[in-house]
C-alpha positions as CSV (number, residue, x, y, z in Angstrom):
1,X,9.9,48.5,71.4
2,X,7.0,46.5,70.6
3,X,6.4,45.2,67.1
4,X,2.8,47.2,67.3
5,X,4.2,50.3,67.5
6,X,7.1,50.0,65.9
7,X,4.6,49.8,63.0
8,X,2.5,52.7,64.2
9,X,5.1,55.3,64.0
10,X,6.6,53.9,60.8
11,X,2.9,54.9,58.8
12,X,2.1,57.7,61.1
13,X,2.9,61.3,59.5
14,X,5.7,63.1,61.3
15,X,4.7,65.7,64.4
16,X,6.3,68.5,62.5
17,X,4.7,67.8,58.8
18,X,1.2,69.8,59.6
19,X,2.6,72.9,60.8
20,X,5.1,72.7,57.6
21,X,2.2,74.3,55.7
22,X,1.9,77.6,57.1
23,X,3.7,80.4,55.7
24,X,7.0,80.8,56.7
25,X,10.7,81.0,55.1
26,X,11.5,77.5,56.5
27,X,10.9,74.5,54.5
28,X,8.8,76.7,51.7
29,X,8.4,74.2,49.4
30,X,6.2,72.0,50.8
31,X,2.3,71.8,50.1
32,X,0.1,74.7,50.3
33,X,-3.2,74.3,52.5
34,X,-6.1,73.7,50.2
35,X,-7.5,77.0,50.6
36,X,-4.1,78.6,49.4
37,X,-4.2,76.2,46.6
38,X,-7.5,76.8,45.3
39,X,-7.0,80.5,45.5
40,X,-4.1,80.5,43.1
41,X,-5.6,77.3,40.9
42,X,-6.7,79.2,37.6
43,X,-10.5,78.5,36.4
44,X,-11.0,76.8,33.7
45,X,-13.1,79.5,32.1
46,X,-10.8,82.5,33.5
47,X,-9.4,84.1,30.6
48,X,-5.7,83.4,31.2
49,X,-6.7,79.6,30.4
50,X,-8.4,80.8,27.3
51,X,-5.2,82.9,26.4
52,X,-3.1,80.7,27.0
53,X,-4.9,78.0,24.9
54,X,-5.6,80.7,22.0
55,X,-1.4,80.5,22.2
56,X,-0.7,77.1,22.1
57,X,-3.1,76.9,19.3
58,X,-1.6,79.4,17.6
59,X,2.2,77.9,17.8
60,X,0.9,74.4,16.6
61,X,-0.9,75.8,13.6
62,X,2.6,78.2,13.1
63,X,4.7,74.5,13.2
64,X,2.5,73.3,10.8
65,X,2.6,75.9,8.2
66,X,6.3,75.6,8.7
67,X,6.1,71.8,7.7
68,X,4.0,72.8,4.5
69,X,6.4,75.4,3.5
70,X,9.0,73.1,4.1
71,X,7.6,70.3,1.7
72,X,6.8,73.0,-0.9
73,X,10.3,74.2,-2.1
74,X,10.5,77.4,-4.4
75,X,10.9,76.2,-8.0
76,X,14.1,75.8,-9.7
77,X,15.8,78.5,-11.2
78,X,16.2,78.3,-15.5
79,X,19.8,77.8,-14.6
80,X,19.2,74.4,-12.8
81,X,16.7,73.6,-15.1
82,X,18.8,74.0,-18.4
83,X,21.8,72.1,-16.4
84,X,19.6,69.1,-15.3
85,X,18.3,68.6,-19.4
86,X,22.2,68.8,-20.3
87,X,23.1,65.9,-18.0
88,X,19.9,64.2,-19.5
89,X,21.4,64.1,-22.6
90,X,24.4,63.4,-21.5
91,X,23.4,60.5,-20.1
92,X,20.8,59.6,-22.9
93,X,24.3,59.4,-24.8
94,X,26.5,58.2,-22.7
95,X,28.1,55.0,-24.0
96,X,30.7,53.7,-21.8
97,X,31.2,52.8,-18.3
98,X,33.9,55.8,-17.5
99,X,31.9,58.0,-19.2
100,X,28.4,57.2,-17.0
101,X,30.5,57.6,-13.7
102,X,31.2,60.8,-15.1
103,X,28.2,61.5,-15.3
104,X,27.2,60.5,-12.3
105,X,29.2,62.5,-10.9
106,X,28.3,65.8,-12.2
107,X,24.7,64.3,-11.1
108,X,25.5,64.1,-7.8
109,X,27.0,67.2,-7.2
110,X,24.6,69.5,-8.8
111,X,21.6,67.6,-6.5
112,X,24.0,67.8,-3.6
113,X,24.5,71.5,-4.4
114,X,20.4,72.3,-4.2
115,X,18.4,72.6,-1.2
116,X,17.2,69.4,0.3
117,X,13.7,69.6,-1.3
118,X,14.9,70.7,-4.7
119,X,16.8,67.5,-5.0
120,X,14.0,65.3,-6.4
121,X,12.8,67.8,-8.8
122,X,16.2,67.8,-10.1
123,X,16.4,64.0,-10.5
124,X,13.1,64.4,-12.1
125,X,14.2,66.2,-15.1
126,X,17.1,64.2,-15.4
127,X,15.4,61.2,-15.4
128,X,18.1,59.0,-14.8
129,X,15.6,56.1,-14.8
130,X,15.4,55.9,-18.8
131,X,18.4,54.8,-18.8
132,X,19.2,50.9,-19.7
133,X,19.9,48.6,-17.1
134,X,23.4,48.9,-17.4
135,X,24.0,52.5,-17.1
136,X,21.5,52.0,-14.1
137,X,23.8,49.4,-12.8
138,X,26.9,52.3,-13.0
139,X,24.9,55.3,-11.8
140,X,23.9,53.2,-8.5
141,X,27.3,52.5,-7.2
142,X,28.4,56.4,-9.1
143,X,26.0,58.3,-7.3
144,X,26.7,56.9,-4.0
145,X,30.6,56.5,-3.9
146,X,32.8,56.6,-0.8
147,X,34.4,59.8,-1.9
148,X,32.8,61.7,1.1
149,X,30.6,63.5,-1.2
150,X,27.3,63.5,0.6
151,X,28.4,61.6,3.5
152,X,26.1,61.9,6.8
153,X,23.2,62.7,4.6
154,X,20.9,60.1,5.2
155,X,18.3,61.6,2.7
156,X,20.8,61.2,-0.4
157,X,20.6,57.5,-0.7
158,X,17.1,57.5,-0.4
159,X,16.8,59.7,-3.5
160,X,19.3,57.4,-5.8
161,X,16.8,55.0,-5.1
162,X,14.2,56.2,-5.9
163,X,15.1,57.9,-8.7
164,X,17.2,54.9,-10.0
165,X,16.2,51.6,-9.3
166,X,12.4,51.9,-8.1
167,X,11.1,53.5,-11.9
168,X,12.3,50.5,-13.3
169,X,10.7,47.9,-10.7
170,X,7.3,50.0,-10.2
171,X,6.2,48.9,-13.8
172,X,8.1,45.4,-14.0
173,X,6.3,42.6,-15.5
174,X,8.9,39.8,-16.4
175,X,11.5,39.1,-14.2
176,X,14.0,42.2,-13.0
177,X,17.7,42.3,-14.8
178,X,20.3,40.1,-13.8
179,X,22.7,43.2,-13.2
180,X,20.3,46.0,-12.0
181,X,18.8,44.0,-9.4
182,X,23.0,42.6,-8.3
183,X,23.6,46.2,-8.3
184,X,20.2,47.1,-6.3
185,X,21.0,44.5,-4.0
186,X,24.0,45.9,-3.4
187,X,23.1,49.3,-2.6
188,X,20.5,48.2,-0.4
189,X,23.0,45.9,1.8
190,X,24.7,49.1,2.7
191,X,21.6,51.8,2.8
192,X,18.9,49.6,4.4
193,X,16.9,52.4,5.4
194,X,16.8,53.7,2.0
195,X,15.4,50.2,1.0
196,X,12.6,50.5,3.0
197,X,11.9,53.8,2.3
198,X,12.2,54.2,-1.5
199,X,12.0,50.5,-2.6
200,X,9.8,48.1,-0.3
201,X,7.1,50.4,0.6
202,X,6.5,51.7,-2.9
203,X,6.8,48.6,-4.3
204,X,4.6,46.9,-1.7
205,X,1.9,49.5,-2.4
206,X,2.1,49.4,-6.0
207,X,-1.5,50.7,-7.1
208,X,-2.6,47.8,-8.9
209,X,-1.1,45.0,-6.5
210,X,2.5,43.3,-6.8
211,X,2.8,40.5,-9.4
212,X,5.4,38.0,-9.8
213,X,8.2,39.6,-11.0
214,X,8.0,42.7,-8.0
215,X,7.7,40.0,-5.2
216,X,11.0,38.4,-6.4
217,X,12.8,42.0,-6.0
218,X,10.7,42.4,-2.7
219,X,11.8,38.8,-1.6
220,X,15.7,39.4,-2.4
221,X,15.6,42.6,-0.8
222,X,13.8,41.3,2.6
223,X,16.1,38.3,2.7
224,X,19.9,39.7,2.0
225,X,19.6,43.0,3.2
226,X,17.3,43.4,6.1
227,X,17.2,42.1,9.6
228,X,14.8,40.2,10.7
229,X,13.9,43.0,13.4
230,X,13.5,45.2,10.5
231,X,11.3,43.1,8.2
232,X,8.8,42.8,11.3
233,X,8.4,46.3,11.5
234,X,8.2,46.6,8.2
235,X,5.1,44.2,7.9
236,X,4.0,46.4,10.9
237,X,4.0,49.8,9.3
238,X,2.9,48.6,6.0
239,X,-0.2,46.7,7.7
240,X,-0.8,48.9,10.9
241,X,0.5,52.5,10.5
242,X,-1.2,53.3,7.3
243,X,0.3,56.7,6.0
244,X,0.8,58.3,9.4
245,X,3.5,55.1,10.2
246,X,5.1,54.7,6.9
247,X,7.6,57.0,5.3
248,X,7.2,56.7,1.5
249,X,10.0,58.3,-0.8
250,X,9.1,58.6,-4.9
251,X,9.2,61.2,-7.6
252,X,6.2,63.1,-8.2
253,X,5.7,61.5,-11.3
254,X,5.6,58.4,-10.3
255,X,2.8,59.0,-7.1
256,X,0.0,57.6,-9.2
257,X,1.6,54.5,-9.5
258,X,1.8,54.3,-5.5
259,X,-1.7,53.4,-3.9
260,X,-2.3,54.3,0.3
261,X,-3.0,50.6,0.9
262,X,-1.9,47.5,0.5
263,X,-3.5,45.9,-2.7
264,X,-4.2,41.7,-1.9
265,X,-2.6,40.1,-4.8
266,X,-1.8,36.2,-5.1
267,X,1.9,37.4,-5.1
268,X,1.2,39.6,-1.7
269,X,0.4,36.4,-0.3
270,X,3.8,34.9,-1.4
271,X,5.8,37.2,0.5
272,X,4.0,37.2,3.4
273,X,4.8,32.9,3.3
274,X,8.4,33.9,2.4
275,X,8.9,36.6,5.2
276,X,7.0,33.9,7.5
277,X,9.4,31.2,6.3
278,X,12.5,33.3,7.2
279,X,11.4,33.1,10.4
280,X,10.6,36.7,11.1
281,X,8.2,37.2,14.4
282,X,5.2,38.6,13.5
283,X,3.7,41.5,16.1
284,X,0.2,41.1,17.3
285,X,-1.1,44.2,15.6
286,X,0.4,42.9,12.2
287,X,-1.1,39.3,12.8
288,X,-4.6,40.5,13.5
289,X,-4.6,42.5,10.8
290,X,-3.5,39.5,8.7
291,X,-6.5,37.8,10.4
292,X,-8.8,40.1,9.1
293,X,-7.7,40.2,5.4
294,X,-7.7,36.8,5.4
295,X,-11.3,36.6,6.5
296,X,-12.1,39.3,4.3
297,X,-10.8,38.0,0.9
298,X,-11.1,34.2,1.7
299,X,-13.8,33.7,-0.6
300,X,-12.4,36.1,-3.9
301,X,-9.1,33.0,-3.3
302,X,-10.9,30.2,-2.5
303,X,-9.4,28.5,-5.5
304,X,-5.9,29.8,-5.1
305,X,-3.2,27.7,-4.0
306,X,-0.6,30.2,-3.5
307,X,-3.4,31.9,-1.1
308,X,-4.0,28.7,0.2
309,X,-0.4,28.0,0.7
310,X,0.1,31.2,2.6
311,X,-2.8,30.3,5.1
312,X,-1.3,27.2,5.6
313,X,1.8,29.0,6.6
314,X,-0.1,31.2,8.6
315,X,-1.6,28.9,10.9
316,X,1.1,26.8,11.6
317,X,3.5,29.4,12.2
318,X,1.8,32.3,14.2
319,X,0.2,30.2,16.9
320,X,-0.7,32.8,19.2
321,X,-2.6,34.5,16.5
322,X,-4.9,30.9,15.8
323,X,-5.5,30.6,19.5
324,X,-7.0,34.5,20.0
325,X,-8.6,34.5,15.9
326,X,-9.6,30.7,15.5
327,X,-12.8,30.9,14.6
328,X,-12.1,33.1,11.7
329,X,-9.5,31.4,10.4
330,X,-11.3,28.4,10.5
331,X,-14.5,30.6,9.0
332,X,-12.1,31.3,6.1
333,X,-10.5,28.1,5.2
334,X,-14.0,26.5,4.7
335,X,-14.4,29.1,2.0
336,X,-11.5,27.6,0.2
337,X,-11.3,25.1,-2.2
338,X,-7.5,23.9,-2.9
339,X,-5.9,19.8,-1.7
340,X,-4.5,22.7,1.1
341,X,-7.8,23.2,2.7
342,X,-7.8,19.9,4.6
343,X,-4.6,20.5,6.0
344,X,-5.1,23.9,7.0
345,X,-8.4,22.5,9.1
346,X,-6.6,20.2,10.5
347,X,-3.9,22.6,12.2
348,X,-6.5,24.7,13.1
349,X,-8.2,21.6,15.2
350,X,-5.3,20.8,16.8
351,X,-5.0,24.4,18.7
């Protein structure tokens, strides 16, 4: 057979497809004719759209007052109450390493005992944070055992954190504890999740912008105990997914210490140079939003160095983000002032 018609009856619709659409028990399923079609197509206006939209609506606004009901637990009863401010004395007085994993214990069931949500009201009362960096040290490693207690719930080490070690970094303004941050460090190696959750994006948006001391704990925590996979979409929630991407685990009393964005501090800057320097790819999202913070607060650190040093870093290590956002990078580094600022031009010539 010819190649012509070869390719004719290889795009030409079978003999027996138009007659497949009339009704008959054979071959059912195929197409109806138009007509049939737009006889059983529902209007847009007819009310069985409009019911069944009134439904759905219905159903999502149901879901959702189930998910406020379920992030407003009953209050606890006297009973819990009046145990949790025994084991705060307890641990108030408690004066010796056996005794504190006691303690611990006795903390950890009675949290594992209550519902879910009643667990950080619980640790609230107890406030296990007031305790000295040493008992903190004991109650990381007691609360979170291998015994099997609690084992296969995820949410458990994310409240130790919180409720531990994050209190005593939130407010930190020399550097962090030899042993609690060893013993953070620790925890965190074997509950990453739970450091991002209850330690790096609390600490990250700290309300009044991280200082030196909180961007050494963020910089231990990002290099021994996260993979690099992780600290990019870290940078990525923090920077991109505002409070609809981020998960951010605290106590109650310690939300006002927690802003909704990221404050730009000096020691911001330093991470960002660190978690750079580690090596850590950058997503385009994040670097564009780095872009635009640093055109936007160029001018408040012209005279830093540590900002300056960070730009520096910037540019020579996200070269895709210089060759899409050169002209405000270069914008910006003429509003600085530092023996970087040369350098940082100069890079920026070269792409």
């Amino acid at each position: 057979m010819p190649q012509s018609h070869r390719e004719h009856d290889f795009y030409s619709i079978p003999k027996w497809f138009p007659s497949s659409t009339t009704t008959t028990s054979l071959l059912s399923w195929l197409p109806l004719r138009p007509e049939q079609f737009e006889a059983t197509k529902p209007s847009s206006e007819s009310p069985d759209v409009v019911m069944l939209e009134e439904q759905e609506q219905e159903i999502q606004e149901e879901d959702i007052q189930e998910q406020v009901e379920s992030c407003s637990p009953s209050p606890l009863d006297p009973l819990a109450i009046d145990e949790a401010a025994k084991l705060k004395v307890a641990l108030s007085n408690s004066d010796s390493t056996s005794q504190t994993l006691r303690i611990s214990r006795q903390v950890r069931n009675v949290c594992l005992a209550a519902e879910a949500g009643r667990r950080l009201a619980m640790l609230e009362l107890i406030r296990p944070w007031e305790a000295d960096d040493e008992t903190l040290s004991v109650l990381l490693s007691g609360l979170c055992n291998d015994d099997g207690a609690g084992k296969g719930d995820t949410d458990w080490p994310v409240h130790v954190l919180c409720s531990v070690s994050l209190p005593a970094f939130l407010t930190l303004t020399s550097p962090a504890s030899r042993v609690l941050l060893s013993a953070t460090i620790g925890f965190c190696k074997l509950h990453p999740v739970a450091a991002v959750e209850a330690l790096a994006f609390p600490l990250a948006l700290s309300g009044k912008g991280i200082n030196v001391a909180v961007c050494d704990v963020l910089a231990r925590v990002v290099k021994e105990c996260l993979h690099p996979a992780h600290v990019s979409a870290f940078c990525q929630r923090l920077l991109c997914g505002k409070d609809k991407g981020r998960r951010v685990v605290c106590l109650p009393c310690h939300r006002g210490l927690i802003s909704d964005a990221v404050v730009w501090t000096e020691s911001m800057f330093t991470l960002f140079q660190q978690i750079l320097n580690l090596g850590v790819y950058l997503t385009p999202d994040t670097a564009h939003q780095l872009v635009l913070v640093i055109d936007e607060v160029a001018e408040k650190f012209s005279r830093s160095l540590k900002f300056g040093n960070f730009l520096l870093c910037f540019v020579t290590k996200c070269v895709r983000a210089v060759e899409f956002h050169k002209a405000l990078l270069e914008s910006a580094a003429k509003k600085t002032d530092t023996f970087v600022t040369k350098s940082i031009l100069s890079k920026l010539e070269v792409h």
